[in-house]
C-alpha positions in Angstrom: 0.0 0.0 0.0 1.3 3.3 -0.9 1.7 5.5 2.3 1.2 9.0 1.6 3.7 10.1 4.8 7.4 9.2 4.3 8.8 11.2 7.2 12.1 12.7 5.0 10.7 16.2 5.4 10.2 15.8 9.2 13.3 18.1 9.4 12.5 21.0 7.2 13.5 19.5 4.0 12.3 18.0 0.6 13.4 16.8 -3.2 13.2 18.1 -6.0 12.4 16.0 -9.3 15.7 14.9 -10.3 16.0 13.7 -6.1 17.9 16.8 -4.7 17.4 18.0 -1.8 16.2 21.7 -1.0 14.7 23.5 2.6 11.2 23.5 2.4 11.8 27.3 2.0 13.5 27.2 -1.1 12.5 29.6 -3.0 11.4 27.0 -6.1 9.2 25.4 -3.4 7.8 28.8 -2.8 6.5 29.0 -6.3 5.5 25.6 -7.3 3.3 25.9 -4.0 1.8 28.7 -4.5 0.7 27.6 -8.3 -0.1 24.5 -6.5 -2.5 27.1 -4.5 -3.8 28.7 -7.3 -5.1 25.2 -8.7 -6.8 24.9 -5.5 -8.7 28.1 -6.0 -9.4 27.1 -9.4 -11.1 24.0 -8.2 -13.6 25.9 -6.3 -14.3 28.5 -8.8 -15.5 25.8 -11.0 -17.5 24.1 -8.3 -19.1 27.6 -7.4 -19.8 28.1 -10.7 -21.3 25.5 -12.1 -20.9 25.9 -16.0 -20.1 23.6 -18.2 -18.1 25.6 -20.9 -16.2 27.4 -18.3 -15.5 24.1 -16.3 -13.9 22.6 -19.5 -12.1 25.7 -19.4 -11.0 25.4 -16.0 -10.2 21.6 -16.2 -7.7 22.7 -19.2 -6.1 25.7 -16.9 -5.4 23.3 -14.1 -3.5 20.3 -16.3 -1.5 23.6 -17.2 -0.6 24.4 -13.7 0.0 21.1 -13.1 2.8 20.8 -15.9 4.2 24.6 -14.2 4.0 23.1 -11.0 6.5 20.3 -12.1 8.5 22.8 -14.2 9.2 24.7 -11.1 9.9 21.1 -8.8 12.5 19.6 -11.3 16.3 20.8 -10.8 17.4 22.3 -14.2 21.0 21.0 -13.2 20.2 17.4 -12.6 18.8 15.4 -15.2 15.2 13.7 -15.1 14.4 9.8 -15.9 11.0 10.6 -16.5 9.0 12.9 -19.3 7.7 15.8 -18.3 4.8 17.5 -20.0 5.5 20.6 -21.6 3.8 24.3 -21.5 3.7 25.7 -25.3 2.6 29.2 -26.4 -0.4 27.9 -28.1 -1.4 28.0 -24.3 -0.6 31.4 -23.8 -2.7 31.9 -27.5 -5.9 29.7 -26.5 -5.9 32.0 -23.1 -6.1 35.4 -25.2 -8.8 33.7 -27.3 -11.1 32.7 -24.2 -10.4 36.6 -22.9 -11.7 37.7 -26.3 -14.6 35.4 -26.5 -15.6 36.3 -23.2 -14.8 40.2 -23.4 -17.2 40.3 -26.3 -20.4 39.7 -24.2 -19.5 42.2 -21.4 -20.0 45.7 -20.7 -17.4 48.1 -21.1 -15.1 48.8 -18.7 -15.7 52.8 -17.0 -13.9 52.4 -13.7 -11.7 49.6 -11.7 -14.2 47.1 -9.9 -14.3 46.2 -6.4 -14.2 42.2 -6.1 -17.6 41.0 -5.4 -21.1 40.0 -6.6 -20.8 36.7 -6.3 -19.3 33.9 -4.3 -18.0 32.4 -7.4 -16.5 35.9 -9.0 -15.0 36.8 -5.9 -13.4 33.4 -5.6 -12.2 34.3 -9.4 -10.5 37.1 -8.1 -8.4 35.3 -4.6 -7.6 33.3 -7.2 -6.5 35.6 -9.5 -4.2 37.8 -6.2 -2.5 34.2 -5.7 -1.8 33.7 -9.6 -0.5 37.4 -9.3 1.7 35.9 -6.0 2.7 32.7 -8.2 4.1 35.4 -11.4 5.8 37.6 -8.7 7.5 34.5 -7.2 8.7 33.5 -10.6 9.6 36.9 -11.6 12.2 36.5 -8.4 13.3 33.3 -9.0 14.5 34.8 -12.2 16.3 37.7 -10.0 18.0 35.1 -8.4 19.4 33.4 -11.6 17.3 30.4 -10.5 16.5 28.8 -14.3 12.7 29.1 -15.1 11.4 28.9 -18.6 10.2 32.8 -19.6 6.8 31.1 -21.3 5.9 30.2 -17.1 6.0 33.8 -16.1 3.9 34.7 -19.8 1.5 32.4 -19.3 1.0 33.5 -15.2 0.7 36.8 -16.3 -1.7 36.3 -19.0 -3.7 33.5 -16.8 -4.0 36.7 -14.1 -5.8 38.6 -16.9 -7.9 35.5 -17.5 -8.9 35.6 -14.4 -9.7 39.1 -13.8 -12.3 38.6 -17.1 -12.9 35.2 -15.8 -14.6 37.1 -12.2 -16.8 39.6 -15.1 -18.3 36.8 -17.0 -19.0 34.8 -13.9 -20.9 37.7 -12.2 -22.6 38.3 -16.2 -23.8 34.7 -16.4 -25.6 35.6 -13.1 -26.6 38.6 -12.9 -24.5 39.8 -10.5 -24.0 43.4 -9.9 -20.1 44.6 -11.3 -19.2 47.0 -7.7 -17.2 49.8 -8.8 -15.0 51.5 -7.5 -15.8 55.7 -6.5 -12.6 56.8 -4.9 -13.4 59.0 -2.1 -12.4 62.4 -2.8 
């Protein structure tokens, strides 16, 4: 029986892909966590939702976090014995082309909008502050000459505008009231 506790991280510790070992603080186990997060979030966003088309959506996001996620956990010095999936910038594309599709059907934009409406929009936005987090984190791990593929950061950055459009079409479908924002003068 597979146990899901081995004990090896008891101490503070944990493996990359590619079996070395990093403190759980490490800043690559910062970021694959926090996408790791983000999936989370996307999880209930599509259970608050309930929609088919966007859940198919959603379903296709999270396989692409998942193949981030174990971008981010591999060591780019050691080499892997197993196949990884990639992240290609037809991903990137399809993600402009679902903010398009869904930009099309919504009102226009007059003022920043206060997260809100809905349980399921305002979801869409936590989850769109962590995938913000998860692009941040990657952005530093670049800082720190710590090798991560430039399409991750593009495609975090472009999923965090997803989202943002994501939380408007959510709160469309049901008639939820957009809050603006009136900045108090």
């Amino acid at each position: 029986m597979f146990k899901i506790y081995t004990k090896t991280g008891d101490k503070g510790g944990t493996s990359l892909i590619g079996g070395v070992r990093v403190p759980k603080s490490h800043i690559r186990i910062e970021s694959y966590g926090t996408v790791d997060e983000l999936n989370s979030y996307l999880g209930m966003v599509n259970d608050l939702c309930a929609n088919e088309k966007i859940s198919a959506s959603l379903r296709e996001i999270q396989d692409r976090l998942f193949t981030i996620g174990s971008a981010l956990a591999t060591n780019p010095d050691k080499e892997v014995k197993i196949k990884l999936p990639d992240l290609h910038e037809s991903d990137v594309t399809w993600l402009e082309e679902q903010i398009d599709e869904m930009n099309e059907v919504l009102p226009e934009m007059r003022s920043f909008i206060l997260p809100g409406g809905n349980l399921a929009s305002s979801t869409c936005h936590v989850a769109r502050c962590v995938c913000r987090r998860a692009e941040r984190i990657a952005v530093a791990m670049q800082e720190q000459q710590e090798f991560i593929p430039s399409l991750i950061i593009q495609y975090l950055n472009r999923l965090s505008d997803y989202l943002f459009v994501l939380s408007r079409y959510i709160s469309h479908l049901h008639n939820a009231p957009e809050i603006a924002w009136r900045a108090r003068l």
